[in-house]
Each structure stands twice: as C-alpha cells, then as structure tokens.
N, C-alpha and C positions, 0 to 999 in steps of 0.2 A: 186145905183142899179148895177153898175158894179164890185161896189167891190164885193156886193156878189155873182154876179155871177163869179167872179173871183177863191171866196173861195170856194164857191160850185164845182167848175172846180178841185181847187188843192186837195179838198178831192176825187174828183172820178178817177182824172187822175195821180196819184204822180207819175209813172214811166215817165209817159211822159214829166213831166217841169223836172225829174229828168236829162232828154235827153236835153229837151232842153239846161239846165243851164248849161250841160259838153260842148254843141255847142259854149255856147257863150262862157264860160270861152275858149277853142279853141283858135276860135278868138281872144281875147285878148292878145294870146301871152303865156298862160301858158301853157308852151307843156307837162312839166313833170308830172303836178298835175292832167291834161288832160287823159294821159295813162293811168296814176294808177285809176284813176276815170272808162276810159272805160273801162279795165281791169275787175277792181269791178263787172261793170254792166255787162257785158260779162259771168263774172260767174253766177251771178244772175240772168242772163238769162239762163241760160242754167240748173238754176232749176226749179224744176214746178212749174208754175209760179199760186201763190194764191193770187187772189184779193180782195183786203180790200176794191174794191166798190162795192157793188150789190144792185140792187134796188128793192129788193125782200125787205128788209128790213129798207128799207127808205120810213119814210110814212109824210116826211118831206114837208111842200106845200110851193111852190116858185110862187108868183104872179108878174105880171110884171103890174106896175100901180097904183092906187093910193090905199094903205094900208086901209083893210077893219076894220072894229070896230071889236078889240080884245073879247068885249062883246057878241058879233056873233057865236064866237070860243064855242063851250062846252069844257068842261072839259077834258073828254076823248082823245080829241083831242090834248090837251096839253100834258096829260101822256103821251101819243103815242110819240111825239115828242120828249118828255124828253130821253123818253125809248130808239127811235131807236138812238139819240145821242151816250148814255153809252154803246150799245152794238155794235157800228160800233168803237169805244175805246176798249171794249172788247176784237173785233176782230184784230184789228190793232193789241194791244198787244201779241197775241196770236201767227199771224203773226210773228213779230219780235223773239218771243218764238220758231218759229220752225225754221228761217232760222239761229240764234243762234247754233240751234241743230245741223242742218245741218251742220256747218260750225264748230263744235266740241269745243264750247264755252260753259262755264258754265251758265243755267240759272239764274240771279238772284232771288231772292222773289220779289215779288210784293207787294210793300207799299199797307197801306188801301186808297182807293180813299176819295176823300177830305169829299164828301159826305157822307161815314160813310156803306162804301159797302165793305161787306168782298171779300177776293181774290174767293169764291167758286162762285163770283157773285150775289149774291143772296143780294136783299137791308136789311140792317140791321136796314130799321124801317118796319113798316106794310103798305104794299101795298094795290092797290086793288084785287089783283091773288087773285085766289081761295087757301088757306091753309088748308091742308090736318088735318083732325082731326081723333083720335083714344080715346076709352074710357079707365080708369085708370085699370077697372078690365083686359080687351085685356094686355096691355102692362106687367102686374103684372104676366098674365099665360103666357105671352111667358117667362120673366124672370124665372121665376119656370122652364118651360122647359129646358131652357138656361142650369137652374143649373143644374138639374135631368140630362142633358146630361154631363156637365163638370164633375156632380160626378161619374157616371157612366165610363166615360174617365180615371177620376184620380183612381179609381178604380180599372181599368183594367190596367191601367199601373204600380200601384203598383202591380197586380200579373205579371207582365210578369218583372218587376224588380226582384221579390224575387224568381220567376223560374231562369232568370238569376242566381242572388248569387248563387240559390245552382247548378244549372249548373257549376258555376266559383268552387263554393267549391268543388265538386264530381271531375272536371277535377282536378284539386289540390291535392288531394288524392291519389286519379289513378297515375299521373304524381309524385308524392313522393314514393308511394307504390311499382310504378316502379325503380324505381331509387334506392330502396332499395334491389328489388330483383337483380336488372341487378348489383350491390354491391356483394349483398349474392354470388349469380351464378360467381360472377369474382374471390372472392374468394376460393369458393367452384373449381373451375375451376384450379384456380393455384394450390391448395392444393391436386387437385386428380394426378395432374402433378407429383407433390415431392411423394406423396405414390404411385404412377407408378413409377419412378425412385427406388425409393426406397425397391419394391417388384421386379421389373426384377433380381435387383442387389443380391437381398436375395435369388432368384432362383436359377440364377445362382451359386450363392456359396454353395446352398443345394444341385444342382444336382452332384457337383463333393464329397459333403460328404456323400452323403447317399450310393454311393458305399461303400466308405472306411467303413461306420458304419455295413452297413448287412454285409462285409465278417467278420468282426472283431466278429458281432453278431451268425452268422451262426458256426464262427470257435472255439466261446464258446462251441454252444449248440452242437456240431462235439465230443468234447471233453468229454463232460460229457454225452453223449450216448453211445460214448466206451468205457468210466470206469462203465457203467451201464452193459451194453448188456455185456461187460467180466464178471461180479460177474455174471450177469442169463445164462449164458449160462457155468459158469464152474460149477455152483447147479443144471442145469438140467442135463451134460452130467454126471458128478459124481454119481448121483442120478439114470441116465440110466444105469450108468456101475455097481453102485454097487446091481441095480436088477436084472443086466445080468449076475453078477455073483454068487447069490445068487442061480437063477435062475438055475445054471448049473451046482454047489456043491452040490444041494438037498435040500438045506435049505428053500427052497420056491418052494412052488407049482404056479403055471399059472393063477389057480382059487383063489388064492387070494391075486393077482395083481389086483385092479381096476382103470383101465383107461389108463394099458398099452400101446393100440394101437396108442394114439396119442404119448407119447414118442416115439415109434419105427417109426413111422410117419416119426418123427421131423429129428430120428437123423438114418436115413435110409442107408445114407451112411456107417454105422458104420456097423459089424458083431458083435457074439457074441466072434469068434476067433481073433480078431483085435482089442482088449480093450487095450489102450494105458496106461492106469494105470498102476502104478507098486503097490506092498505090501506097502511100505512107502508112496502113496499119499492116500492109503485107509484106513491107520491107520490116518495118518492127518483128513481125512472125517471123521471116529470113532470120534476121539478125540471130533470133532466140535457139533458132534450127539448127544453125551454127555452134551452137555451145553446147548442143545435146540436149540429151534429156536430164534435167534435173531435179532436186525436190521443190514442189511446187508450196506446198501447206506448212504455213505457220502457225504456231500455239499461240492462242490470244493471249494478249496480256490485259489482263486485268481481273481483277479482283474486287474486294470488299474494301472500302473508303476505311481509316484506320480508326475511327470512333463507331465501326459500324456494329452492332452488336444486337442478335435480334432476341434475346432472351435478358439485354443489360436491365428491363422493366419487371420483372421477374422476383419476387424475394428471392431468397439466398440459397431455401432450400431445393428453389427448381431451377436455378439461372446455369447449370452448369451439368453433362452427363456424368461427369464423376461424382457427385455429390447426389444426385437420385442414383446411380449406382451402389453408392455407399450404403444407402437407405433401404434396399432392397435386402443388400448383403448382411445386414444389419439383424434384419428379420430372420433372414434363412437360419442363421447363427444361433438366433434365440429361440425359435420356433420351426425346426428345419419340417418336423410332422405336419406343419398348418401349412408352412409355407409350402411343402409340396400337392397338398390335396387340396389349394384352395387355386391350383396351376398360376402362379405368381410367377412361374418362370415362363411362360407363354405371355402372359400380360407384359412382365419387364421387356420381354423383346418387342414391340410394337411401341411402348412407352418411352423405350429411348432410338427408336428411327429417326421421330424428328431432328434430335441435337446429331447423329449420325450426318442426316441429308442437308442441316445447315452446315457443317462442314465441309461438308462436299460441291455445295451450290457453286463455286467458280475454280471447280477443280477437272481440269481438264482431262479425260481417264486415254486419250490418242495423242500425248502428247508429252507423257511421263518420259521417254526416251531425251528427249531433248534438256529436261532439269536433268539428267541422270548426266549430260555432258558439262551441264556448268558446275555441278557439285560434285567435289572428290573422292567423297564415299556413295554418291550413285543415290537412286530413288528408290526407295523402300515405303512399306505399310509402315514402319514408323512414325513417319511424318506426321500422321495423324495423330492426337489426341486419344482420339475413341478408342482407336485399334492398342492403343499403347495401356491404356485403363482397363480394355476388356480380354486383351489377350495376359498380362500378365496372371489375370485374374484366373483366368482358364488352366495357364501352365501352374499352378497352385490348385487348384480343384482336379486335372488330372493324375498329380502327384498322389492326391490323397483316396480319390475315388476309382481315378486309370479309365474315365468317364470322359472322351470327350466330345462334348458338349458345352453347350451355353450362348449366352445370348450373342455370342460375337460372332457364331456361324448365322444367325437371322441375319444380322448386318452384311455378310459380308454375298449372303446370296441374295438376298431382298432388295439391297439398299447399294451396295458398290455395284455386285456384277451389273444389277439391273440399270443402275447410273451409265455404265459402258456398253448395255444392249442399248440404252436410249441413243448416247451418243453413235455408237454404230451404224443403227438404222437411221440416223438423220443426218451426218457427213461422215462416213468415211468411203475414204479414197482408196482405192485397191492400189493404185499408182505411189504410192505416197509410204514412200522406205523408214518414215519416223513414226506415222502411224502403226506400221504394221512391224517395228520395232517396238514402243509400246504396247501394242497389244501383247507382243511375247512376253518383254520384262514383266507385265503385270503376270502375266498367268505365270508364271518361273517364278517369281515372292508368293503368290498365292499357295502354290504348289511346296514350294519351302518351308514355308511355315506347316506342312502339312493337311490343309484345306481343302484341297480336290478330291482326295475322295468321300467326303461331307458336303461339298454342293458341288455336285458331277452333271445334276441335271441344270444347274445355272451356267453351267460352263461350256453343256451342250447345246441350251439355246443360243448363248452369244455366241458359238461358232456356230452354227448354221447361220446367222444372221450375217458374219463375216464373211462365211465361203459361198452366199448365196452373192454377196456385192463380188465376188474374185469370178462367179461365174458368169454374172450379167455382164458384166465387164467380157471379158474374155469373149465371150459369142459377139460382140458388138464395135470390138476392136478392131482399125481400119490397116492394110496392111500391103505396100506396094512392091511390086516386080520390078527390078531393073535391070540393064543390059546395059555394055557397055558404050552404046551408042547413045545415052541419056546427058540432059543437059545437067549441069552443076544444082540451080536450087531444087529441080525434080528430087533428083539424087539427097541431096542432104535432108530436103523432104524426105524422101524415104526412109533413109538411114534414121532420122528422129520416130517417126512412128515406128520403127523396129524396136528401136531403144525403150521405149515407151511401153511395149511389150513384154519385150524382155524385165523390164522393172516389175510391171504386175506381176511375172515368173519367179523372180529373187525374190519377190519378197511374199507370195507364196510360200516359198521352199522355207525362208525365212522363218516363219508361222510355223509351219510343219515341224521342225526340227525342236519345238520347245515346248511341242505337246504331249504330255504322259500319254503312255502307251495304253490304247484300249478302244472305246466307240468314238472317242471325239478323235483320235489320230485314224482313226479307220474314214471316217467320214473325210474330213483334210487329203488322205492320198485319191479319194477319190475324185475327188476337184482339183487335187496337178495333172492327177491322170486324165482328166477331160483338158486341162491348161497346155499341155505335152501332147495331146490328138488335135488342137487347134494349130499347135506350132506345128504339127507333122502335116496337115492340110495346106499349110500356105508352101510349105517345102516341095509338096509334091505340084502345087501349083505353078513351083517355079520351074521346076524340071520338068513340067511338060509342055511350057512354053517358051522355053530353053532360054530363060531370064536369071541364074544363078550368082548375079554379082552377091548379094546379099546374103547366099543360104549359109557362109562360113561365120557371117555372124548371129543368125539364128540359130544354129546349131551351136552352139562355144558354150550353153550352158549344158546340153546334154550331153557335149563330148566332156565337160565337167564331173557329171553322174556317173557314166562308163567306167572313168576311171580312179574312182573315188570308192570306199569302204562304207564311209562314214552314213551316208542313207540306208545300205544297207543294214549297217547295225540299230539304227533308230526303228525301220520296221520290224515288227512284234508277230506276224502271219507270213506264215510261207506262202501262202497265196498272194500277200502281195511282194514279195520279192521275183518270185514267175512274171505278174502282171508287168512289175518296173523292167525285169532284162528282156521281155516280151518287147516295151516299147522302145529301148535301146536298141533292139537288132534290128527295127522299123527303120530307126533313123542312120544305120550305120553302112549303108550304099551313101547317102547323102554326107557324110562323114568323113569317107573315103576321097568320094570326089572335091569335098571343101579340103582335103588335106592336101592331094596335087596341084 
C-alpha cells in the first residue's frame, strides 16, 4: 500500500521529489552536480510552469483496505482507467515537447506507442468513442467540388500565365523597337552633324563667290548692251538725220513722214542745223540702204580664259555641282524622313545656283540660234553640265515617285529664265531675226523637255519683257510714202525702213508660233495685233495721200496670213481667230488694189 501511494505521490508531485533528491544529493557532498542541478531548476522555474498532474483527468480509484472483487468493476470503468493512464503520458510527452522548445532544442518524432497508437493520438484499433460517419455519395460531391474548383484555379492561372507571356513579349518588342530607334536617331544625329559642317562650310565658300560670279556676270551682259544700244542707236540717229535732211532739200514733204514725232521725241537734243553727218557717212548709209535691211547683231565671242576656273580653290568636296549634288542625294537615300522635314530640298536649290550662274556667266541666252547653225545636232539644254546632272536625276525620281519636281525646276526658273529677262531688258533688239529666233529655240527645248508648265510664270514675265520691246518699237518706227515721182535714194530710203518693219513683223510672228498655247500665246497675239493696226495705219496713210508705191510690199505679209492655215491652227480661242480675219478684211481693199 505504500508503494502505491508512493508512485501515486511521484506522478502528481515530480517537481517536488525533483527538490527533494538535489537536497539530499547536497547533502552528500556533491556540490558541483548540486549547482548545475539548481541552476537547471531555477530556469525551470522561471518558466510557466505546466503541470503534468490534474485531477480533472484522473478517474483513477485509489482504495485503502482490503481489494474489492474486480468482478464488481464494469467495464467502463476499466477503459476509463486505461484511458486516463495514456493521456496523462500524452500529456507528460507533450510537456517535455514544449519545455524542448522553449529551450531551442530540436523536437524529436515520437515513436508509435507500444500499443499500437498513432502520434495524432488517436488508438489505432476500434474504440468505443463515438466515430463519425459520412455517406460515399457526400464525400464523391465534395471531390467533384474539390475538382471543379482546382480546375477552375488551373484555369485561371493559365490565363493570367499567357497574359503574362505576352505582356513579357510586347515589353520585348517595345524595348527592341526602341533600341532600334534610339540606333536610327544616334545615327541620324551624327549624320545631320557632318551635313551641318559640311553646308556652313559650302556657304561660306559661296558667299565670297557669288560676288565674284555676278560682277563677271553683270560685266558680260554691260558689254553686250553696248555693242547693241551702239548699232540701234547709230540706225536710229542716221535714219533721223537722213529725214532731216531730206526734209530740208525738198525732197520730202512732212506729210509723208509717218511717225516722225517719236524720232524727234527721241533725239530732241539734236536741231535740224546741228546734223553731225557729213556727205561721206551718208553715202556709207546709201550704200547700206541699197542692200536692204539685214541682220544687224552679232553674238559676242568671248568666253572664259581656258585655266579660268572660279571654284579651282575650293576642296574637292565643293569644287564642282555634281559632287555637292551627290552629297545631298546621298543623304535623301539615307535619311529620306530627315531629309525631307529638315526642307533640304529648298536649301539644295539656292546652294547649287551659284555653280548653275557660273556656268552661265558668258553664255549668251539671244544668241543660241546662231551655235545651232554651226553645230550639226543644233543647241540644246544639254550643253550644260548642270542641266545634264540634274535633269537626269529628275527623270529617275519621276520614275519612281511620278513627282516632278526638283531642284532643276529652281534653276531653270530662277537662274536661266531669269539670265534671259536680264538679257532681254538690257539689249534685245525686236529688229534682230537671230535674237528672236533664239528666244523661240530656247522656249521649244524648255517646252520639250516638259518645263513650261512648272515655270509658266517665268516665262510669262520674260515675255512681257519681250513684247513690251516689239511694242515700243513698233509705236516709234519711222515709215515713208512714196510716189512715183520720188527720187532714187528717197526711195531706197524708204523701201529700207519698210523692210525694217516688216522684220520686227516676221519676227514677231516668228515668236508667236513657238509658244504653247494659253496666257503667254494670248498675250503675243495681242501685240501682232497692235503690230498689224500700225501696219494697217501707215496703209491707209498711203491711200489717202494717193502715195501707194510701197503698199504691195507692206501688205505681202498679211496677204501671207489670208492665205495660210497654219496661224490659224496655232490660235487656241475662237475669239481670236474673229479678231485675226476681223483684221484681214481691213486690209483686203488694200490687197486688192496692191494685186492690180
């Protein structure tokens, strides 16, 4: 009996025989194994202290006296016992499991107890506990559930994987795409650098040549305006003096002088006592009168000395327009998006006028008729350089683009036509059948090549500049009556300045006939048609002073017109087809009688 209450004692009280047994060990002299012992407990105590006895859970019966018949006992009563045994074991282990922890010790596993009880505690044969039951269809639809949600899950995860990927791809792209640009742009960048360097540097070298080119230019056209204006002005004053002195001998009357006033106009300065002539220059004048009227104007000769070269000082890359054309083209090629928004094609055409206008500085634009007789294939825009570099360039860029444009339309309206307003307004001659053959061959190549209707308004200022010289002329043109009672040089006098008329007329018509149809050929018939109401004025002058030697040959061009097609298919307006046979029936009483 006392053991068991001894054992009963050491399961409820283990801290305390734990106390006692460090006392006695004390005692006995072991002081060191003593310390570490109290020590131990010391910590142990000082953590929360969990007790492995409770009697809450012990339904254990302890009798003191003589042992009743086990027979007595139910059943029940023995599980009980068994039970609260394994779970005060439980407990204990459990215990040990947390002050382990505490104490930062790995837990071990816990073997299966001998009895055949898993670690979840739970006995591993059939109790009498109540065991929970579920039927097989319950457990089969939560599974179903289970799935329908896993798939659902795996589902949804595969979309938001393959949103990913292409999230990953698209930034991938982007991030390449860039990387290509911020490439393009770096070289694009460096490249606009070298063509900046590269056009300051051509600037400047053009702005100290384009002086030297316009005076060289200017000191042409200086030249050939006063070997012009000297031959019109020694035909007009000659021509004044020799009817101021016709005039004064008798040999001519006043009234049939037409259109003297503007000579005396002109050369007002002069008296009829103060004729600087002598006998011997008016026999020269005879002489000349006699052989008609012919072309007066010659094309200068002269040119550019053969070492003359005004870009030879130049490096290599700017000494030449094909070679800064290359340059330009070079870029377009590589950079066609920069090149067009940074307007490079507006700059290249000012950038290559100047090597255009050195070209041109001893090139005569009234004068092309006459090369066109001594060369066998005639005068063309080939001849140039420029036109030959920037027009093939063009018929290659309209192939591909059907675009035409380019910098050879700047040149050809800016820099040539504008070259032949120059010359126009400063010598031409309305008299002069080479110049104003020239001027058609050029507009007929311009026209050929397809050019006119891309610079129509440079083509209309240089003919107004022409037909304004065919009209001052004209109003100011001197024009004599004769009868058959006139002396010999009156007469060939006369017959010359008819001729002389009739010249400005052909060549006129000349003009006319090789200009596309539209405002500039409208403007042109309007200045024959004033040129043909002067001719019809001196005619009726004649026939009312009944002086008609001459009217058969003032008329010979218009009896030309009458009976000719060919004007009429050149005009483009039925209004002026009316106007032209309008002034055909004017002149066709005078026609008549020139034919009897």
């Amino acid at each position: 009996m006392l053991a068991s209450l001894r054992s009963e004692q050491s399961a409820l009280l283990p801290s305390k025989r734990a106390q006692e047994d460090v006392e006695m060990d004390v005692q006995a002299g072991n002081d060191a194994e003593v310390e570490r012992k109290v020590a131990a407990a010391e910590e142990e105590e000082a953590e929360e202290f969990i007790s492995l006895a409770t009697g809450t859970g012990t339904r254990s019966r302890v009798t003191f006296g003589v042992d009743l018949d086990r027979s007595s006992l139910s059943k029940a009563t023995e599980v009980v016992e068994e039970e609260s045994a394994e779970e005060e074991e439980e407990q204990s282990r459990r215990w040990e499991e947390e002050l382990m922890r505490r104490a930062g010790h790995r837990v071990p596993l816990a073997p299966e107890s001998k009895n055949g009880r898993p670690r979840d505690g739970l006995p591993a044969y059939p109790t009498r506990r109540k065991v929970a039951c579920v039927s097989l269809g319950s457990v089969l639809g939560k599974l179903e559930k289970s799935l329908e949600s896993t798939a659902f899950e795996d589902e949804r995860a595969l979309r938001e994987l393959a949103r990913l990927e292409a999230e990953t791809a698209l930034i991938e792209t982007t991030l390449k795409q860039q990387q290509e640009e911020l490439l393009v742009s770096s070289e694009e960048f460096d490249y606009f650098q070298e063509v900046q360097d590269f056009v300051k540097g051509l600037s400047f070298c053009l702005r100290e040549k384009v002086k030297v080119i316009d005076a060289k230019a200017r000191k042409a056209t200086e030249e050939c305006a006063r070997q012009v204006e000297r031959i019109r002005h020694d035909e007009l004053f000659g021509a004044w003096e020799d009817i101021q002195f016709y005039l004064s001998a008798g040999r001519l009357q006043q009234a049939q002088v037409v259109g003297i006033d503007q000579l005396d106009a002109h050369f007002k300065e002069y008296t009829a006592g103060e004729l600087s002539s002598t006998g011997s220059q008016r026999s020269d004048r005879l002489q000349k009168y006699q052989l008609h009227f012919v072309e007066s104007y010659v094309s200068p000769q002269y040119g550019p000395s053969g070492d003359e070269d005004l870009f030879d000082d130049a490096i290599d890359e700017i000494n030449s327009l094909k070679r800064v054309y290359g340059r330009f083209q070079e870029w377009k090629a590589k950079f066609p998006e920069v090149y067009k928004s940074t307007y490079c094609e507006l700059a290249q055409e000012k950038l290559l006028a100047p090597y255009v206008q050195a070209e041109l500085i001893y090139w005569d634009p009234l004068g092309v008729a006459d090369v066109k007789s001594k060369h066998e294939n005639g005068w063309s825009l080939d001849v140039f350089t420029w036109f030959r570099v920037l027009h093939k360039h063009l018929q290659q860029s309209n192939n591909e683009s059907g675009n035409a444009n380019g910098p050879i339309l700047y040149q050809i309206r800016d820099v040539l036509l504008e070259k032949v307003r120059v010359a126009v307004r400063s010598y031409f001659d309305p008299y002069s059948s080479l110049q104003a053959r020239s001027l058609g061959l050029l507009l007929e190549e311009i026209n050929r090549h397809g050019y006119i209707p891309h610079v129509g308004d440079a083509v209309q200022r240089l003919m107004n500049a022409v037909l304004d010289s065919f009209s001052i002329e004209a109003k100011r043109s001197v024009l004599i009556t004769i009868g058959s009672n006139v002396t010999p040089d009156v007469s060939v006098f006369a017959h010359y300045l008819l001729e002389r008329f009739i010249a400005l007329q052909d060549n006129l018509l000349t003009l006319f006939v090789t200009l596309p149809k539209g405002d500039i050929a409208a403007t042109a018939f309007r200045c024959l048609m004033q040129v043909l109401h002067r001719l019809l004025s001196y005619v009726r002058h004649c026939n009312e002073i009944h002086e008609m030697k001459l009217v058969p040959v003032a008329t010979q061009v218009v009896r030309q017109l009458s009976s000719s097609s060919h004007l009429l298919e050149v005009l483009s307006d039925p209004g002026q087809e009316r106007e032209l046979k309008h002034i055909t029936e004017l002149f066709s009483p005078y026609l008549q009688s020139a034919g009897q």
